[in-house]
C-alpha positions in Angstrom: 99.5 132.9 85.8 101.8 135.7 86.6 105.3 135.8 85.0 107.2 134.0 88.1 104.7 131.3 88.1 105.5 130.8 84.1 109.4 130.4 84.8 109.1 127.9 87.5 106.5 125.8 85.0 109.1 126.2 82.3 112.1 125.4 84.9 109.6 122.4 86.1 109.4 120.9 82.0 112.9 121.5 81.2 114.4 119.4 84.7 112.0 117.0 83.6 112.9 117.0 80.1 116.9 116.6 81.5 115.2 113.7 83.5 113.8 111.7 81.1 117.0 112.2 78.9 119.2 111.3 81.7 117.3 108.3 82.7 117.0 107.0 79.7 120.8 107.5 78.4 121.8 105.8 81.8 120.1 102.6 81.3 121.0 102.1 78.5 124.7 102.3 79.7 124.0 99.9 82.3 123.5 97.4 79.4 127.0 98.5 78.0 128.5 97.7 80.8 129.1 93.6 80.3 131.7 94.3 77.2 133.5 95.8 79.7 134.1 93.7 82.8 132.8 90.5 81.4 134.4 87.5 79.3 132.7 84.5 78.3 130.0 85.3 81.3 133.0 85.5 83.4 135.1 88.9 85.7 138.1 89.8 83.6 139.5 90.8 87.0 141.6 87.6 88.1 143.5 88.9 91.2 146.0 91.6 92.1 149.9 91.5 91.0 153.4 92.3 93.0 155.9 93.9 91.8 157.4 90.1 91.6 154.9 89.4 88.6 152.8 87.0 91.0 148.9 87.2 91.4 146.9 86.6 94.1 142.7 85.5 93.9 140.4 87.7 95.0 138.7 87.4 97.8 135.0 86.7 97.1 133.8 88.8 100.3 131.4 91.3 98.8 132.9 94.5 100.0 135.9 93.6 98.3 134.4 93.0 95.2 132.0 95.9 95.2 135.3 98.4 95.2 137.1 96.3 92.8 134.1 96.8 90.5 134.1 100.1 91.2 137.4 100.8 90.3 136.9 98.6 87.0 134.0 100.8 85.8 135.2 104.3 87.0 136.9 105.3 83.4 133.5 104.0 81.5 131.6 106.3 84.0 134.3 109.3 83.3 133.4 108.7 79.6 129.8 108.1 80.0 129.4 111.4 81.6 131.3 113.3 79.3 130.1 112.0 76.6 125.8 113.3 77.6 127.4 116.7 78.9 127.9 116.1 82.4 130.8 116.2 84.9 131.2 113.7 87.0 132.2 113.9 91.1 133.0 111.5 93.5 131.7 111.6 96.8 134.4 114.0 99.1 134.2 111.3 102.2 133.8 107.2 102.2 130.6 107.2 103.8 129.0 110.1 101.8 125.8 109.8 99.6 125.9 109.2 96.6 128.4 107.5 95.4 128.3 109.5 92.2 127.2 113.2 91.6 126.2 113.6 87.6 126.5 117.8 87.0 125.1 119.2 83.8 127.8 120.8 81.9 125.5 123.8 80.7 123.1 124.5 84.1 125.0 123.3 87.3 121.7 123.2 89.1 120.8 120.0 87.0 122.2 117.4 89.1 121.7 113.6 89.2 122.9 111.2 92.8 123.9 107.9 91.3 124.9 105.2 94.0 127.1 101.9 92.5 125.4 99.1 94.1 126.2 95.4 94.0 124.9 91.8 94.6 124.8 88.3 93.9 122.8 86.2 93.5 120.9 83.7 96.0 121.2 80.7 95.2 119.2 79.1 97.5 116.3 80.9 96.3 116.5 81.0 92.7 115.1 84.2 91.2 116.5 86.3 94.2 119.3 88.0 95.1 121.0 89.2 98.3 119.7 93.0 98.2 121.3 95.8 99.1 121.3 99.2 100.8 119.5 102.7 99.5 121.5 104.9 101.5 120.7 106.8 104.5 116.6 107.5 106.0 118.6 109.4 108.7 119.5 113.5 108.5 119.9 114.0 105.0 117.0 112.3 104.1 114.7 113.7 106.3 116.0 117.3 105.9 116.4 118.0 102.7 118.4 120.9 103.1 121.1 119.1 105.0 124.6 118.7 104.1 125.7 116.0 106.4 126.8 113.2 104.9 126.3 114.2 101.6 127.7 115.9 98.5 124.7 118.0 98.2 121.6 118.7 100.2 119.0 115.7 98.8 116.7 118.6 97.6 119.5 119.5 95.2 119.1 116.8 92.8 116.7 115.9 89.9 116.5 112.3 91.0 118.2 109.6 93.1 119.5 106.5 90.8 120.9 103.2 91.5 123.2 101.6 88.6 123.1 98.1 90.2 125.3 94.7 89.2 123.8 91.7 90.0 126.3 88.3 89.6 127.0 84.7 90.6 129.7 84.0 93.2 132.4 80.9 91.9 132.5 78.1 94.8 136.3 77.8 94.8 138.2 75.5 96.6 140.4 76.3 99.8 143.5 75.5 97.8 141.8 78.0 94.7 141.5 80.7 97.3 145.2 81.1 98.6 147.0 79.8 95.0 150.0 82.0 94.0 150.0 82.2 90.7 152.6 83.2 87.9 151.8 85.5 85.2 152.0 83.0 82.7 149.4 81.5 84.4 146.7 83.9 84.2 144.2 82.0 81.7 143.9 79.4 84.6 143.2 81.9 87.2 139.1 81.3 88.1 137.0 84.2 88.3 135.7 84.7 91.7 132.1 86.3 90.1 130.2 86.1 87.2 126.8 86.0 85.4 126.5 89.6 85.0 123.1 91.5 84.9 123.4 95.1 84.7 120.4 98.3 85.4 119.3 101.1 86.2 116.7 102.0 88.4 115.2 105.2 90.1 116.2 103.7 94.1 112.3 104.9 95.1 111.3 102.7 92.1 113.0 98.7 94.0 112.4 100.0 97.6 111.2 97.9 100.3 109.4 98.9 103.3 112.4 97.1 105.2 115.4 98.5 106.9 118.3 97.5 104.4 120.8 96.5 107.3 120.7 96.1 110.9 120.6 98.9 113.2 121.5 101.0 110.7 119.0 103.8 109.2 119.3 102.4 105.6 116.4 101.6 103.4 116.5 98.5 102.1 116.0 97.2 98.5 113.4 94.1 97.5 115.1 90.5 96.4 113.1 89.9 93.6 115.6 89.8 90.7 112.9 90.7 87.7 111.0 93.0 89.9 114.5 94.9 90.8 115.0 95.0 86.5 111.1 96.0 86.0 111.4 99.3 89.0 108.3 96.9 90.8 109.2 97.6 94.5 106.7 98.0 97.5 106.3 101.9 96.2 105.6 101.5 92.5 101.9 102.2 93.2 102.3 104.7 95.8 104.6 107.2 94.0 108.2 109.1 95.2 106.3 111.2 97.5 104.7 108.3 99.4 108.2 106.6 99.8 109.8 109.7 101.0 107.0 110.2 103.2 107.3 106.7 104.7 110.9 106.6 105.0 111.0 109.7 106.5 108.9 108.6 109.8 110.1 105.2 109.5 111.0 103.9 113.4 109.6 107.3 114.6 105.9 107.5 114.3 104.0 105.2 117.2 100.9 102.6 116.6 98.9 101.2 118.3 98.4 97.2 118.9 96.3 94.7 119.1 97.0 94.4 122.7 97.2 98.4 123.2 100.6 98.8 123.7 102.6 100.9 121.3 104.8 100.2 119.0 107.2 101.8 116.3 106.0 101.7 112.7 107.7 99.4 110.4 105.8 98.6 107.9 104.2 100.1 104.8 100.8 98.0 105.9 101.3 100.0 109.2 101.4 103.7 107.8 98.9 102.8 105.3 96.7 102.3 108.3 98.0 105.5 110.2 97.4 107.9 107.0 94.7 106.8 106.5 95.2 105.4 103.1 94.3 103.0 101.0 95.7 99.9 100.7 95.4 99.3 97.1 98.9 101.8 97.3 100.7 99.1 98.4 102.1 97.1 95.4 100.9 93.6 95.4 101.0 93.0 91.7 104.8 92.1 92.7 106.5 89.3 90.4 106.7 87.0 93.4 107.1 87.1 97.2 110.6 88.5 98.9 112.5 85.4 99.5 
């Protein structure tokens, strides 16, 4: 082994040294988080305030709640990331990946992508919740040296995380919804979520082989509440490599059918096929079936 070969090993050992460290220091935030959002298994968050000291609900519409959490947990992340010698960066645009850029302190070339994602829960299929998006299978993804539509180019970071909330939406009534209310008031103000449960997950780890939304090029995340918390997507056999594989020719390679027309692949059953593979690398020891 000639001397550059020995300082890419060593550079290899210490990123995944920073990994392990970072990984581990971030789920165990994630379990933090409750104290500070939470009350009695309810949102501390009751509605927004005028200038007139009157508050209005919040809307339960998950977009609205997912930047109202956001905003809620931005000083904890400030202090998280200061506290495990990191800075912390906001994505520059709206629709930029990720959410949240972790830099190490001492080596600026240790970087972590940490997207804030959100859910509730389904309650017509306990166990399950509504998924959610994994960001972009689209330019970035595929060419890792890319800066469009994101903070860095994807081969810039250690590893992609997903610092997920998982909760129950209140059924409020019509007249709950629209009720002004004084400040004096506040203790009778419902919260419009709660039933936290908080982690952290590497977003390869609770992958499904499904688009997340739509038309959209987003990968989508599995349902299974306890296989999201235990990492167990579709890829857990397979490995990182597999899923970026995948995703990358996902809608763009063409099969074969039964009938011998061709078709787009879409599945993982489908590129297992196409590689090649075996199909003990698709995950069946699953929890339970996607709702």
């Amino acid at each position: 082994m000639d001397g550059q070969e020995m300082v890419h090993e060593r550079l290899a050992v210490k990123y995944s040294q920073e990994k392990a460290a970072f990984e581990a220091a971030l789920s165990e935030f994630a379990q933090t988080l409750g104290q500070f959002i939470a009350l009695n298994d309810q949102w501390t968050v009751k509605g927004f305030i005028d200038v007139f000291r009157n508050i209005y609900t919040i809307s339960s519409d998950t977009k609205v709640v997912s930047k109202i959490l956001e905003l809620h947990l931005f000083p904890h992340l400030l202090n998280f990331a200061r506290r495990i010698g990191y800075t912390l960066e906001l994505a520059t645009f709206q629709n930029w990946y990720p959410d949240l850029t972790f830099v190490n302190k001492e080596n600026s070339e240790i970087k972590f992508a940490v997207d804030l994602k959100t859910t509730y829960v389904d309650k017509k299929h306990p166990g399950f919740c509504n998924g959610f998006t994994l960001g972009s299978h689209g330019e970035y993804f595929t060419n890792r040296e890319s800066s469009k539509n994101i903070q860095y180019p994807y081969n810039k970071y250690c590893a992609h995380y997903c610092l997920g909330i998982i909760y129950l939406r209140t059924v409020l009534t019509a007249e709950a919804e629209t009720h002004q209310y004084a400040i004096d008031e506040l203790a009778e103000i419902p919260s419009v979520i709660g039933h936290f449960t908080f982690f952290a997950a590497e977003k390869w780890r609770i992958a499904s082989d499904k688009s997340g939304s739509g038309n959209t090029a987003n990968i989508g995340s599995i349902k299974n509440i306890d296989d999201i918390l235990a990492g167990n997507g579709v890829f857990a056999v397979a490995g990182e490599e597999i899923f970026d594989d995948y995703w990358t020719n996902f809608g763009k390679i063409q099969i074969k059918t039964k009938d011998g027309k061709r078709k787009p692949m879409t599945s993982f059953d489908e590129y297992l096929a196409y590689r090649s593979l075996s199909k003990n690398l698709k995950n069946i020891k699953t929890l339970s079936s996607e709702a």
